[in-house]
N, C-alpha and C positions, 0 to 999 in steps of 0.2 A: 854427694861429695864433689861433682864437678862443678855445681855453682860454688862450694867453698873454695876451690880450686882456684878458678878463675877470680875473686873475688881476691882472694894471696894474691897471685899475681900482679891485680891489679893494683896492690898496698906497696907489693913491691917493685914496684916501677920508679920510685923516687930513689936518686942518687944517696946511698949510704943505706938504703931499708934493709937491704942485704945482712948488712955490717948489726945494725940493730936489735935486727929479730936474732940473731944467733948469739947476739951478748946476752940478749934478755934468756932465752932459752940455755945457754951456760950457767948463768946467775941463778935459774929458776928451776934448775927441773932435778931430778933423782934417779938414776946416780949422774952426777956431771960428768958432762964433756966437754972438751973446747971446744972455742967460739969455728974453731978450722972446721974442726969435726961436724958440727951443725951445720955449717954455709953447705959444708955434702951432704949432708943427707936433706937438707932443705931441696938443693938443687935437685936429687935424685927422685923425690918427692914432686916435684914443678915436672919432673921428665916425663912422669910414671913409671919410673923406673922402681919405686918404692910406694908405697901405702904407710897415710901416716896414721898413726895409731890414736887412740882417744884422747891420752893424755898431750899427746903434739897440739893436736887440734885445738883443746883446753888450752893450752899455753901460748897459742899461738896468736887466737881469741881475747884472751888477757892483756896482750901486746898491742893490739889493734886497740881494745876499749882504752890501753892507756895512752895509747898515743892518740888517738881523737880526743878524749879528755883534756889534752895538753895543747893539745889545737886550738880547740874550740873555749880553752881559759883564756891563750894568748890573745885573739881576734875580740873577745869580748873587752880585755883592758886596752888593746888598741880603741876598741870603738870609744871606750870609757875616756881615752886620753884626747880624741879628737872631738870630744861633748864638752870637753873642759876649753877647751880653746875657742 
């Protein structure tokens, strides 16, 4: 659990990942909370102040797969755009 730990961390190190993973986790999970209410228990989780449970880890997992997905679409039609030129 601490390489997961640190490995968050290090996702959330970009300006707004905060903001993101706690919309997607409002959007996502059962029963909803707000996006406020995630950012804390996110943080409380980063503190050790909390243990995050299976289905966090799941969702949070999800997050990451889709946000490299969406990374690694973008960098590929850039390189697509500058093969064209």
């Amino acid at each position: 659990m601490s390489k997961w730990l640190t490995r968050l961390r290090k996702d959330l190190l970009r300006s707004g990942s905060l903001t993101e993973l706690s919309l997607h986790l409002a959007k996502n999970s059962q029963p909803s909370k707000s996006p406020e209410l995630w950012k804390q228990s996110i943080r409380a989780i980063l503190d050790d102040e909390q243990k995050p449970d299976s289905d966090f880890v799941l969702a949070v997992d999800q997050w990451i797969s889709q946000r490299n997905q969406s990374s690694s679409s973008k960098s590929s039609s850039n390189n697509d755009q500058l093969d064209l030129l």
